[in-house]
Each structure stands twice: as structure tokens, then as C-alpha cells.
TORNU-402173 format. One line per field, with one value per residue (C-alpha): residue number from 1; residue in one letter; x, y, z. Coordinates in Angstrom, 2 decimals. Example, Ala and Ser with C-alpha at 12.3 -4.5 7.8 and 13.67 -1.06 7.14 Angstrom:
2
num = [1_2]
residu = [a_s]
xx = [12.30_13.67]
yy = [-4.50_-1.06]
zz = [7.80_7.14]
//
This chain:
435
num = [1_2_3_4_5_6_7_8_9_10_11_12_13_14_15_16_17_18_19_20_21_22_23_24_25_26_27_28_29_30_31_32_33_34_35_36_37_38_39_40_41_42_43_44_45_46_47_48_49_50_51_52_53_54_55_56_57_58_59_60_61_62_63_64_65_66_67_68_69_70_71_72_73_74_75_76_77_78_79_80_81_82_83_84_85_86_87_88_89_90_91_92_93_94_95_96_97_98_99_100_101_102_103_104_105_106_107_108_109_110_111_112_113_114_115_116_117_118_119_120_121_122_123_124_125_126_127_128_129_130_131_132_133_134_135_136_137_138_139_140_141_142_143_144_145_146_147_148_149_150_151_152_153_154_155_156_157_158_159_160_161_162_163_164_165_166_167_168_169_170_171_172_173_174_175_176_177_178_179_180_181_182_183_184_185_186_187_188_189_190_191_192_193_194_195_196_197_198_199_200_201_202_203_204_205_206_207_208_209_210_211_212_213_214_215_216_217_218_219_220_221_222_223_224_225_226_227_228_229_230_231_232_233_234_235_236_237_238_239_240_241_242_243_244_245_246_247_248_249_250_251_252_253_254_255_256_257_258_259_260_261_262_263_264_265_266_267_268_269_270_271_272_273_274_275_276_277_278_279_280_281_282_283_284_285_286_287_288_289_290_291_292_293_294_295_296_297_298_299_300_301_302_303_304_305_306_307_308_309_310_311_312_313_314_315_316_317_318_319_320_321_322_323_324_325_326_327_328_329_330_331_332_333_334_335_336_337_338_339_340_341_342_343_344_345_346_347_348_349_350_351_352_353_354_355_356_357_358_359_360_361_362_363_364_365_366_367_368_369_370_371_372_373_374_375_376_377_378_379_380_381_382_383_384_385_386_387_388_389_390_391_392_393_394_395_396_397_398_399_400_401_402_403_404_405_406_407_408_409_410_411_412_413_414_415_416_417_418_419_420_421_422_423_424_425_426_427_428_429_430_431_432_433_434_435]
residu = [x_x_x_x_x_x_x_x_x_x_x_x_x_x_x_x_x_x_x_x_x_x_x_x_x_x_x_x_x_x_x_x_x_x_x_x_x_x_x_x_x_x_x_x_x_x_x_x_x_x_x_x_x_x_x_x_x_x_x_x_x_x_x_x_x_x_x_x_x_x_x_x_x_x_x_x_x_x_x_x_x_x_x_x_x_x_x_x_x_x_x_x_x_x_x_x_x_x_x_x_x_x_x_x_x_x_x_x_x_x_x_x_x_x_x_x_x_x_x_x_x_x_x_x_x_x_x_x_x_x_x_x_x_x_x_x_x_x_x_x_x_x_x_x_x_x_x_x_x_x_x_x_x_x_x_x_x_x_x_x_x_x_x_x_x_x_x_x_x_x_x_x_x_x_x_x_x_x_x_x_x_x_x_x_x_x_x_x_x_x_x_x_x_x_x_x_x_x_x_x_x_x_x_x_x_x_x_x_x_x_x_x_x_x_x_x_x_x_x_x_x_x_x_x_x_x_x_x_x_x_x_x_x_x_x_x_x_x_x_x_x_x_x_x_x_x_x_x_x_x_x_x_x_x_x_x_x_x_x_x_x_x_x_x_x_x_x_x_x_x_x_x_x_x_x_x_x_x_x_x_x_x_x_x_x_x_x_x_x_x_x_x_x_x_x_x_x_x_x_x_x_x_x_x_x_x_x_x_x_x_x_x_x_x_x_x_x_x_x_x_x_x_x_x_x_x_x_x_x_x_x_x_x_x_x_x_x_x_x_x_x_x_x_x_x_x_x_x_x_x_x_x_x_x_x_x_x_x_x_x_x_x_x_x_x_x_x_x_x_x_x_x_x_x_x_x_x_x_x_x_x_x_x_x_x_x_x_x_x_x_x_x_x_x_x_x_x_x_x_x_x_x_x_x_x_x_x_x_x_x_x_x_x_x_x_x_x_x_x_x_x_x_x_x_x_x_x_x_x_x_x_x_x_x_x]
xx = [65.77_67.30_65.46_68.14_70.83_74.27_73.37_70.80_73.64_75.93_73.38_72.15_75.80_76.85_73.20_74.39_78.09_75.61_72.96_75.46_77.70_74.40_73.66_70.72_69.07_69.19_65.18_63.72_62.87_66.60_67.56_65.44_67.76_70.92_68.99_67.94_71.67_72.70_70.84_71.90_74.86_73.06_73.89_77.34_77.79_76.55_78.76_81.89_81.35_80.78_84.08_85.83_84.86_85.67_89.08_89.82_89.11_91.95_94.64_93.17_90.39_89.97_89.43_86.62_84.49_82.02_80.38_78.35_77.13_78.36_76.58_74.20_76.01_79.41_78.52_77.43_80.59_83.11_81.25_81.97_85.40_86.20_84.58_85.61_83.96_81.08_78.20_78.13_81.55_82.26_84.03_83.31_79.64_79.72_82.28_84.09_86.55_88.64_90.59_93.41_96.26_99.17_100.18_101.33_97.95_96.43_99.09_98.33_94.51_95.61_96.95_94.23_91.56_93.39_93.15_89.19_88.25_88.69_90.54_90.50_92.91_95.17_96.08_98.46_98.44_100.25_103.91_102.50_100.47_98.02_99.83_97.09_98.89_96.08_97.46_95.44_95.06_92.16_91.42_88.25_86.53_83.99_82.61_84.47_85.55_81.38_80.31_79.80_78.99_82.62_83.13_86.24_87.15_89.61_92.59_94.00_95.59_94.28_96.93_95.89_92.06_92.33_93.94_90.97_88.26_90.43_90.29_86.71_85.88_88.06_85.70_82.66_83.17_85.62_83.09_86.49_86.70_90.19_89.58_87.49_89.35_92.28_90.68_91.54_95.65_96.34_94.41_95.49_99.13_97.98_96.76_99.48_101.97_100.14_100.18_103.76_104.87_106.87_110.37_110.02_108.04_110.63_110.22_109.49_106.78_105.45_105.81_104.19_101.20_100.36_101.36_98.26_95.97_96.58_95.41_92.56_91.45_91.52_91.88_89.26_86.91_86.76_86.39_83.38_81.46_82.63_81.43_78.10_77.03_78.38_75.69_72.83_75.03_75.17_71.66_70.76_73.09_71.80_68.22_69.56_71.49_67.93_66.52_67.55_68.95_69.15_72.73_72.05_72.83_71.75_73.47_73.21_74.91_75.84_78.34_75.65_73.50_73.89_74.26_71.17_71.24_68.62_68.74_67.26_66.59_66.93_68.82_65.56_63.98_67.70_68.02_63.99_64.80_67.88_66.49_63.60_65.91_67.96_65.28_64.25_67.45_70.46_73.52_72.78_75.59_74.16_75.79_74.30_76.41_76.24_78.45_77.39_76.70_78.39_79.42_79.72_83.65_83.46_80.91_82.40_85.95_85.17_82.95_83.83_83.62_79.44_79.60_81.43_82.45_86.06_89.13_92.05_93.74_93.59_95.43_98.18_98.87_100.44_103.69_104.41_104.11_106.82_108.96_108.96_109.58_112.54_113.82_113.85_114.74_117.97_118.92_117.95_116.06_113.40_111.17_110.50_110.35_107.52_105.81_104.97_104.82_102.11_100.15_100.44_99.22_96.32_95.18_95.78_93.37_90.59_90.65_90.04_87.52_85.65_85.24_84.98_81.98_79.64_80.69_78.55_76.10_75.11_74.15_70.62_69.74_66.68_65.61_65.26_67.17_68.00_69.35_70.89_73.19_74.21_75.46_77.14_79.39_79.74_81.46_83.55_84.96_85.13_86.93_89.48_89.71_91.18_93.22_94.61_95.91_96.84_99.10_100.88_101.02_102.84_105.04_106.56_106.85_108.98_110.78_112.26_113.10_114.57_117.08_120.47_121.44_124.18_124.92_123.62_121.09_119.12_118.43_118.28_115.45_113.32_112.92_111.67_109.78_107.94_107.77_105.36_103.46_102.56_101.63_99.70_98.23_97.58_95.95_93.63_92.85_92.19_90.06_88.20_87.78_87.36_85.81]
yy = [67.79_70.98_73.00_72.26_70.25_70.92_69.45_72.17_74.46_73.48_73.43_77.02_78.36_76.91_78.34_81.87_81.74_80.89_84.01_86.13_85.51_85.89_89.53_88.24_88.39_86.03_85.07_86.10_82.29_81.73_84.77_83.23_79.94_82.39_84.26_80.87_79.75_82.63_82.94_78.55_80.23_81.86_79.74_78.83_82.49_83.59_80.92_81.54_85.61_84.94_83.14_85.46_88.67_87.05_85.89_89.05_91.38_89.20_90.66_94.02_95.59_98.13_95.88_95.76_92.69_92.28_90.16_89.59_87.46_88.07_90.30_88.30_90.59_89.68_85.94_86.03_88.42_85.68_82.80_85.00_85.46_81.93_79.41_76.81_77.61_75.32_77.70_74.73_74.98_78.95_79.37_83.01_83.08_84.25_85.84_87.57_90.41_91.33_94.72_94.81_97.37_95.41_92.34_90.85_90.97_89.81_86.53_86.14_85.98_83.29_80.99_80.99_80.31_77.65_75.86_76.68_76.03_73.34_75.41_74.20_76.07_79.54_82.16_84.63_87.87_89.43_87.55_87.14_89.78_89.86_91.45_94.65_94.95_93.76_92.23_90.07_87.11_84.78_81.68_78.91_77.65_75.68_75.01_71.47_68.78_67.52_71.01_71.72_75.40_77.14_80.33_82.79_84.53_87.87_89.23_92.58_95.63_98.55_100.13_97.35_97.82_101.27_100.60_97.73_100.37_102.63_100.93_100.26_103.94_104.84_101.82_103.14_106.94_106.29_104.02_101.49_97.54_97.68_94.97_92.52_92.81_95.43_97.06_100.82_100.64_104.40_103.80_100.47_101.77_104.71_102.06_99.11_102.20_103.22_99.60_99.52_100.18_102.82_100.92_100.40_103.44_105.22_109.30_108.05_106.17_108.67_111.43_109.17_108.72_112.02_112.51_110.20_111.82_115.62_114.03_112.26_115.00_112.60_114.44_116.81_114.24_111.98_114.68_115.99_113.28_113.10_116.67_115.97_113.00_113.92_115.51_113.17_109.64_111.07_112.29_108.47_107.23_109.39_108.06_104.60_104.89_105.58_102.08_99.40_96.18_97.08_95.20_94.39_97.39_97.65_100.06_100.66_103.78_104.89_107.46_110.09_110.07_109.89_106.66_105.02_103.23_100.92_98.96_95.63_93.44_90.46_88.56_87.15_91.17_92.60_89.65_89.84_93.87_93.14_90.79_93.25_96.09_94.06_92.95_96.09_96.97_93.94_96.90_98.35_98.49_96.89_95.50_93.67_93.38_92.86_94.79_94.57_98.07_99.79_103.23_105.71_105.38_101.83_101.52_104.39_102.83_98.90_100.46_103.71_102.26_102.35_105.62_107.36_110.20_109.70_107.97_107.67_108.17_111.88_111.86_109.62_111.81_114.50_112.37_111.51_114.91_115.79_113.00_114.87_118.10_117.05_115.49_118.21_120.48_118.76_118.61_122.56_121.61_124.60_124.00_120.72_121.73_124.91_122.45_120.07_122.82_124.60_121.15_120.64_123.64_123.41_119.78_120.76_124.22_121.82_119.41_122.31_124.40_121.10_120.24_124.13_124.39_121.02_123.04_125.83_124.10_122.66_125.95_125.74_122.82_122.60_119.04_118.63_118.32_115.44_116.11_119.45_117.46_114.97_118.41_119.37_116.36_116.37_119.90_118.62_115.75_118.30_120.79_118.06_117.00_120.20_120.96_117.81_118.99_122.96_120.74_118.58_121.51_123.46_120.41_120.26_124.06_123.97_120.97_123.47_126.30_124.35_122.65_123.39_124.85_125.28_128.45_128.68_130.55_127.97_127.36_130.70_131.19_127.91_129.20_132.66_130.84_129.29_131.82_133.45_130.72_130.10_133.59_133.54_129.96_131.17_134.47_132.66_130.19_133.34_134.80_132.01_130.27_133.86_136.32]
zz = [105.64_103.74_101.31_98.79_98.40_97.01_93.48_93.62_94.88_92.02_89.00_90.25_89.60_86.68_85.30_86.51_84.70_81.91_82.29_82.50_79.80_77.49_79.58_81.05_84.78_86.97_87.32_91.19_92.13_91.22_93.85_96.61_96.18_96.51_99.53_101.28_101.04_102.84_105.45_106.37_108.12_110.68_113.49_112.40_112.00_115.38_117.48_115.34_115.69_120.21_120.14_117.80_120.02_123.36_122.62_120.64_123.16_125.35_123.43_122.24_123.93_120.81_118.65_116.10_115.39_112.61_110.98_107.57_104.88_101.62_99.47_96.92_93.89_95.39_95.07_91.44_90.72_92.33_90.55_87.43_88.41_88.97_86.34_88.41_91.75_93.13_94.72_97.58_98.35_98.11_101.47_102.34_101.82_105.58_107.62_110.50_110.37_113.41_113.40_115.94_115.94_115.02_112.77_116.43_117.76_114.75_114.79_118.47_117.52_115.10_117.07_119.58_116.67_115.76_119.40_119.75_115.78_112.87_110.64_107.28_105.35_106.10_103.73_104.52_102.85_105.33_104.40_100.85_99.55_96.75_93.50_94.29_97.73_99.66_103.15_105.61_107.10_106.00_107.95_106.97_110.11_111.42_115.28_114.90_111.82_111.69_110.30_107.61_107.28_107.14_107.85_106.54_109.41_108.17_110.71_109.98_111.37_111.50_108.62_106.65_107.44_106.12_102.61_101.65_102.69_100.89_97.68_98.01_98.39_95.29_93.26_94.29_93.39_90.06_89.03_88.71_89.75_91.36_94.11_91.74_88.23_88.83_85.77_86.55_85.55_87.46_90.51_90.90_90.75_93.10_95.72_95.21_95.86_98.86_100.43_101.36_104.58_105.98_105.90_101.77_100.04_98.69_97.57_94.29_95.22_96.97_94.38_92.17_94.50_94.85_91.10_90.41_93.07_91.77_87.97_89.31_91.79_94.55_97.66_96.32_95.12_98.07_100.79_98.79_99.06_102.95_103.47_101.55_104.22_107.11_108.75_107.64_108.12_111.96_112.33_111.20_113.64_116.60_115.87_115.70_119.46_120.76_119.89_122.53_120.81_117.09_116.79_112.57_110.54_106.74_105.12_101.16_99.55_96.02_94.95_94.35_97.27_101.23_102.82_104.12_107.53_108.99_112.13_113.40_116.37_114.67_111.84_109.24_109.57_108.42_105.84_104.13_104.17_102.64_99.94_99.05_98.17_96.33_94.41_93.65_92.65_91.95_91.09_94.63_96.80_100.11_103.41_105.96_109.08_112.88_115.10_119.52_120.76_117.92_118.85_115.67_115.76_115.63_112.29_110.46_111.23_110.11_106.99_106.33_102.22_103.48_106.13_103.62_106.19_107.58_106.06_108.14_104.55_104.71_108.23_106.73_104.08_105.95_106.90_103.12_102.48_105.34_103.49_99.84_101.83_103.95_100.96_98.52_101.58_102.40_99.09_98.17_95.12_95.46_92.65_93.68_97.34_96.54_94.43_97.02_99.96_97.64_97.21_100.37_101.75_99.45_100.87_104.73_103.91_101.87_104.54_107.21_105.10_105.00_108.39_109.20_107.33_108.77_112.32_110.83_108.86_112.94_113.57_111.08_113.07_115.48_115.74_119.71_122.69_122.03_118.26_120.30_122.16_119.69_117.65_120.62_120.21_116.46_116.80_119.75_117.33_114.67_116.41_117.71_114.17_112.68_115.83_114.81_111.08_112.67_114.65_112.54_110.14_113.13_113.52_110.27_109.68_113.74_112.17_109.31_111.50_114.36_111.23_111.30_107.78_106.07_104.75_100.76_98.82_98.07_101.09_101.84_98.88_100.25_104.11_102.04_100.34_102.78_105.01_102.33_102.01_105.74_106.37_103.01_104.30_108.48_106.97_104.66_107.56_110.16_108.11_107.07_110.80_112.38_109.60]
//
């Protein structure tokens, strides 16, 4: 016999729409229902997760399976959100995510679910996005038509992958609710504009993108916080890889401080941990989630919203900026063109400077051998990291020269131009990697 039942289930959320329309808490004892509802899903959870990472790894041995149960805070949010919603029958209490590389994959993946699982309903965000520009592909499950714990299991690309972690990041340091209410009108633009794909964004969108991002200091504000945890984030990671069969990973973080990480051996430790600091604190920003033999890539990859270290975001950027430039290049219009080379310039150094200086904050560190030769790797990914930019910078500056220009002062007064610039930009770089 269940602790509860679903009139229990119901009652309980109708009685939270009502607490917090009058501002008020929702009591502990009312928590512990929430808390004993989520952790029901364990077993459905588990199987649906085995099945999930065997057949995924069939079509793309990269890919990236999690899973989690949905935050406590997230639940009361959505039962705010939609006055209609039964607690009992919220369909994403728990889920999967897959990551695979392409939309292919992640149809492929589909169809094999479907074979292996009931699968109650579909929706595809891929063919129909949300209006935000979120794309993915959700699917409700259960083991077979009997059960009834259902599970939403979420397919995605990697592209896709990165814009939802994007958004998140940009909610948790603007202090904006862009993926729950769309409340932030200039971000959201900045984000819906950044969800199209490479055969629609036009130059407009993307001068309007980084239009946005200059006014809200983006690139500067985000890679702040990234330079601020790197070092600790992987310090707690190193200690982590050192414990044999600590699969569950807590992670809670807030826009001021470093992420914290804890590990587990077992699901009930990671959920009564997770409980406890949520009752200590219901606004904290806390994910449980199980990932098998994560490797750092892999965790700072499916949450880099939690890691808050690395966006593949900041890579991206570089080949909208080559679009504005060839543009304004072929069509000789130089104060647009020094504009965006200038802005440019100043993003690719930031982005450097950044990742120059946790190289030589490794230096102050003398924690152990062990500690020694995690460093050892840090720099190496560091290092690759900014040879990485040098090159892509080199690429686009080659692309220029090697161009076959008509004759014209214009474009005479653009190649000066930015001649000037990259020697002012390579000498600032020199001195500052080799002073």
C-alpha cells in the first residue's frame, strides 16, 4: 500500500497554487509529501535510464545520458504555471536526457524507444519549436502499458543542447525567467535569435545579437563568472574521480558563489542530502542527477548551466562574427566592417586573457601529487583551448588576404585598417602570453 494516494497528490497541489498566490510557504510536512513523490520513480527511473544508455550508445557512442528528478522548486513553479495541472499526473516529475550529435541520431533513437517502451504521447520541438526557440524532442514512457510511473525522456543534439543550457546560464546570472515566463523581452530576443540555424540567421539577426550582448555586457559577464570557478569546480571534480562508485552528483550553485559538487553511492543518500539543503534553503538552485563514470567533459557538457565553466557559446561566436565581416567586407562598408573587427578583436583577446590567467593561477598550487597532476592536465586543455581561438583568428584574417579584390579605396582603407588592428591585437597578445 502507498504512502499517499493521488487524491492526496491532487489536494496537495491545488493547496500550493493556493499558498502561493497569498505569498506564503509551503509548510515542511507538506515538502516531505512533494519529496516522498519524487523519490516513487526510483525504479521506473533506473530501468528506463539502462535501456536509454544501451540503445543510445548503438547509434552514437559520444553520446551523453543523464538522468534526474525534477527539482522540488521546478514542480511548485510548473504547478504555478499551469492552474490546471494535477500534481499526480505531472509527466516529467522524472526524466532522461540523451545528447547525440545530430537531429538524425536523435530520430533514430526515437524510433527504437518506441519499439522497447509504451510511449504515451510525442512532442516535437524539433519540426515545431517553442515560440522561445527551444528545439527537442520530448517523449512520455513507461516500462510497458501496466505502469504507471511515466517518465519524459528528452532527445536533442548537441547544437540544441547548448542553446537550453545557454538560456539557463543567462537566467541564473541576469537574475531573468526566460525559460519559465519569457519575462526578460531583450534576452529573450537575444536567445530566440540565436536558436536558428545556420541556413536562416540572416546578418541582421546576427547584428542584432551581438547588438544585445555589447548592451548587456554578455560576453564579459558570463566569462567572469567562468574564470571565477574554474579552478575550484575542477579541484572538486578531481577529489570526486578518487571515490570508486559515486555515480549521483548534487550540484547546487548561485550566481555569486562557486558551484558546489557532492557525490554519492546511492540514490536515498543523494535524495535526503538533497531535501535537507533545500530545506534549509527553498530559492536554492539544486540538481540532483546520475551520470555512469562521468568524466569532467561529460558533466560540464550536459550541465554546464550547474559547472558554470565552459559554454560551447563562446566557440560559436567566432563564425557569426566572420559572417558580419565578410559581409561588410564584400560590400566595402568600412565603418561597419572596423566596428565589428574592433568588437571582435576585443572578445577573441578577453576570451584568451581569461584562460591565460587560470594557466598561471596553477602555478600557486601545492596540494599533492596527486592535485599536481590533475593541474598538469587542466593546462593541457587550457592551452589547447586558446590554440583553438589563435587559430580560427588566423583563419579568418588568411581568409581576407588570400581574397581576390577589386581595385577601390575602400577596400584599400579596410585591409589598412585591419592590418593595424592585428598587429595592435598579436602585440598586445605577445606581450601579455610572453611578458
Amino acid at each position: 500500500m502507498t504512502k499517499y494516494s493521488n487524491g492526496d497528490y491532487k489536494r496537495l497541489g491545488k493547496k500550493i497554487r493556493e499558498l502561493k498566490k497569498n505569498n506564503k510557504l509551503v509548510p515542511y510536512e507538506d515538502l516531505e509529501v512533494l519529496q516522498y513523490l519524487r523519490t516513487t520513480y526510483k525504479e521506473s527511473l533506473s530501468d528506463i535510464f539502462n535501456i536509454l544508455s544501451i540503445e543510445s550508445r548503438k547509434v552514437d557512442r559520444e553520446s551523453i545520458v543523464t538522468y534526474r528528478v525534477k527539482r522540488i522548486e521546478s514542480i511548485i513553479s510548473k504547478l504555478i504555471r499551469q492552474p490546471t495541472m494535477q500534481l499526480n499526473l505531472m509527466g516529467d516529475i522524472a526524466g532522461c536526457r540523451c545528447i547525440l550529435k545530430s537531429n538524425k541520431e536523435v530520430y533514430r533513437i526515437k524510433e527504437i524507444l518506441s519499439q522497447k517502451l509504451f510511449v504515451k504521447s510525442c512532442n516535437d520541438y524539433i519540426e515545431n519549436p517553442k515560440e522561445d526557440g527551444y528545439k527537442s524532442l520530448h517523449l512520455i514512457v513507461a516500462k510497458d502499458e501496466n505502469d504507471t510511473k511515466f517518465i519524459e525522456i528528452q532527445l536533442r543534439c548537441e547544437i540544441d543542447h547548448n542553446w537550453a543550457t545557454l538560456v539557463e546560464i543567462t537566467d541564473l546570472i541576469y537574475d531573468t525567467k526566460i525559460k519559465e515566463f519569457n519575462s526578460n523581452h531583450i534576452l529573450s530576443t537575444f536567445h530566440k535569435l540565436l536558436s536558428k540555424d545556420k541556413r536562416t540567421i540572416t546578418t541582421e539577426d546576427i547584428i542584432e545579437i551581438f547588438k544585445i550582448a555589447r548592451k548587456n555586457n554578455y560576453f564579459n559577464k558570463i566569462s567572469s563568472v567562468f574564470k571565477r570557478n574554474y579552478i575550484e569546480v575542477r579541484i572538486q571534480w578531481s577529489q570526486i574521480q578518487r571515490k570508486k562508485g559515486h555515480n549521483f552528483y548534487l550540484i547546487e550553485v548561485t550566481k555569486d558563489s562557486v558551484p558546489k559538487i557532492q557525490s554519492f553511492t546511492n540514490f536515498n543518500d543523494a535524495e535526503n542530502e538533497y531535501f535537507e539543503l533545500f530545506r534549509q534553503n527553498n530559492n536554492a538552485n539544486i540538481v540532483l542527477t546520475y551520470v555512469k563514470d562521468a568524466s569532467y567533459e561529460q558533466i560540464s557538457k550536459a550541465y554546464s548551466n550547474y559547472i558554470l565553466t565552459y559554454h560551447q557559446f563562446f566557440y560559436d561566436t567566432y563564425e557569426m562574427f566572420a559572417v558580419l565581416l565578410k559581409n561588410s567586407f564584400k560590400n566595402g562598408f568600412i565603418s561597419i566592417f572596423i566596428f565589428h573587427y574592433s568588437m571582435y578583436l576585443e572578445v577573441l583577446y578577453q576570451n584568451i586573457e581569461n584562460q591565460h590567467n587560470e594557466i598561471k593561477s596553477f602555478t600557486n598550487m601545492n596540494d599533492g601529487d596527486y592535485i599536481k597532476t590533475k593541474v598538469r592536465e587542466w593546462e593541457k586543455d587550457l592551452k589547447i583551448r586558446i590554440g583553438i581561438l589563435i587559430k580560427k583568428n588566423k583563419k579568418l584574417n588568411d581568409s581576407f588576404n588570400r581574397r581576390n579584390i577589386e581595385s577601390g579605396y575602400k577596400f584599400f582603407i579596410i585591409r589598412v585598417l585591419m592590418i593595424f588592428y592585428s598587429r595592435s591585437f598579436n602585440k598586445k597578445l605577445k606581450n601579455f602570453i610572453n611578458p
